[in-house]
C-alpha positions in Angstrom: 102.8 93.4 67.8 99.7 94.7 69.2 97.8 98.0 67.8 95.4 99.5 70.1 92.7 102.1 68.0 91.2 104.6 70.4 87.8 105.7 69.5 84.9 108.2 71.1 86.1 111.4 72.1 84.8 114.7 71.7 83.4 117.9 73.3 81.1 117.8 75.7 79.6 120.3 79.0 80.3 119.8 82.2 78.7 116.6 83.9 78.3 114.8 80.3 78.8 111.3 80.3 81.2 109.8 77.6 82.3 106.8 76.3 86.0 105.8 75.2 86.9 102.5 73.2 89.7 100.9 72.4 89.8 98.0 69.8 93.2 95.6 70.0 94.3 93.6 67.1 97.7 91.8 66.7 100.0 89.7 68.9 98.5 87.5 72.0 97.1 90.4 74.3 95.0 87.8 76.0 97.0 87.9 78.9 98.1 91.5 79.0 96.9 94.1 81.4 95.0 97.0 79.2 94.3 100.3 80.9 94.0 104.0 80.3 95.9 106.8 81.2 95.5 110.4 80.3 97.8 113.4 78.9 97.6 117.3 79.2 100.3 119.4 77.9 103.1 120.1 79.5 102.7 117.4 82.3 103.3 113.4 82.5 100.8 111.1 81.4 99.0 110.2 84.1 97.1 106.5 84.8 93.6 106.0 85.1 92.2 102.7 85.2 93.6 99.4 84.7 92.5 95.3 84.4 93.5 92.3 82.7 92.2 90.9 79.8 90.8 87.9 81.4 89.1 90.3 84.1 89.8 89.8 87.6 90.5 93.2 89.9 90.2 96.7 87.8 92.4 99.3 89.3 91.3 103.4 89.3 93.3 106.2 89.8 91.8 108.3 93.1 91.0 111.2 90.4 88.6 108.7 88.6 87.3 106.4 91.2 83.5 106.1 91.6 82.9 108.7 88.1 84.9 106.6 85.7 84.4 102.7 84.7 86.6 100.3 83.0 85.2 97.4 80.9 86.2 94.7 78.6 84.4 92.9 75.6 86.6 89.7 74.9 84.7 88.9 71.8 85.2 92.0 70.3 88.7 92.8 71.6 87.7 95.9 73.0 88.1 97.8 76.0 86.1 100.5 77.0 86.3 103.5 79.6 82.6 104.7 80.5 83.4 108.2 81.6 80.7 110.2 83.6 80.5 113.8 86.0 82.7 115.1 83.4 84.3 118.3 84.4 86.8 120.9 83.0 89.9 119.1 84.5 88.9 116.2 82.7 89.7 117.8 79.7 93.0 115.6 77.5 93.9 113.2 75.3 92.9 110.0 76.4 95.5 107.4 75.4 94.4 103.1 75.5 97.6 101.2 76.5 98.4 97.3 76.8 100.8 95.4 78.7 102.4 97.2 81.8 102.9 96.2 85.3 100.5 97.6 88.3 102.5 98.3 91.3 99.9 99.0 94.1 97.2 100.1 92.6 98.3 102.4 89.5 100.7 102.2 87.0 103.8 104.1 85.0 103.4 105.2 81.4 107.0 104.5 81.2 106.5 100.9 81.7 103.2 100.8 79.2 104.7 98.6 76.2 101.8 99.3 73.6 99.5 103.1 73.2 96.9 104.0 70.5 97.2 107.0 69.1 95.1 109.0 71.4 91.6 110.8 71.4 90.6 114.2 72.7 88.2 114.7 75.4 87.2 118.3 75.8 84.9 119.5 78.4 83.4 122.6 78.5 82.0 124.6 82.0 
């Protein structure tokens, strides 16, 4: 069983650059795709950004691409999401999830087999 523990959210203004972690621990997640995907309410979770633990291609969502980066310490077990050009619509809950298929290029929440709990991200105009 692998727990994923989410870390570095906050409130910030508009353009702010943040950074999310996410810290594994459990199971064999060595081989497991990590990603993130973000959640407003009343609308689906929606993917981000995506890679394997080993490293190899990292896959962004076309709402992300170019303002948000997706990196990996192996030593630490950590993955992290370097956000920057925050703006308004930005604002969720930013959820770290493990093991799920990429079809294309993104991925289904549905299919996501581990989440942390989830961390806030508001940003402010």
């Amino acid at each position: 069983q692998v727990q994923l523990v989410e870390s570095g959210g906050g409130l910030v203004q508009a353009g702010a650059t943040l950074r999310l972690s996410c810290a594994a621990s459990g199971g064999t997640y060595s081989s497991y795709t990590v990603g993130w995907f973000r959640q407003v309410p009343g609308k689906e979770r929606e993917f981000l950004a995506a890679s394997t633990w080993s490293g190899g291609r990292t896959y962004y969502a076309d709402s992300v691409r170019g303002r948000f980066t997706l990196s990996r310490d192996n030593a630490k077990n950590t993955v992290y999401l370097q956000m920057s050009g925050l703006k308004p619509e930005d604002t969720a809950v930013y959820y770290c999830a493990a093991q799920f298929p990429i079809w294309g290029s993104t991925a289904t929440a549905a299919q996501v087999s581990y989440w942390g709990q989830g961390t806030q991200v508001t940003v402010s105009s």
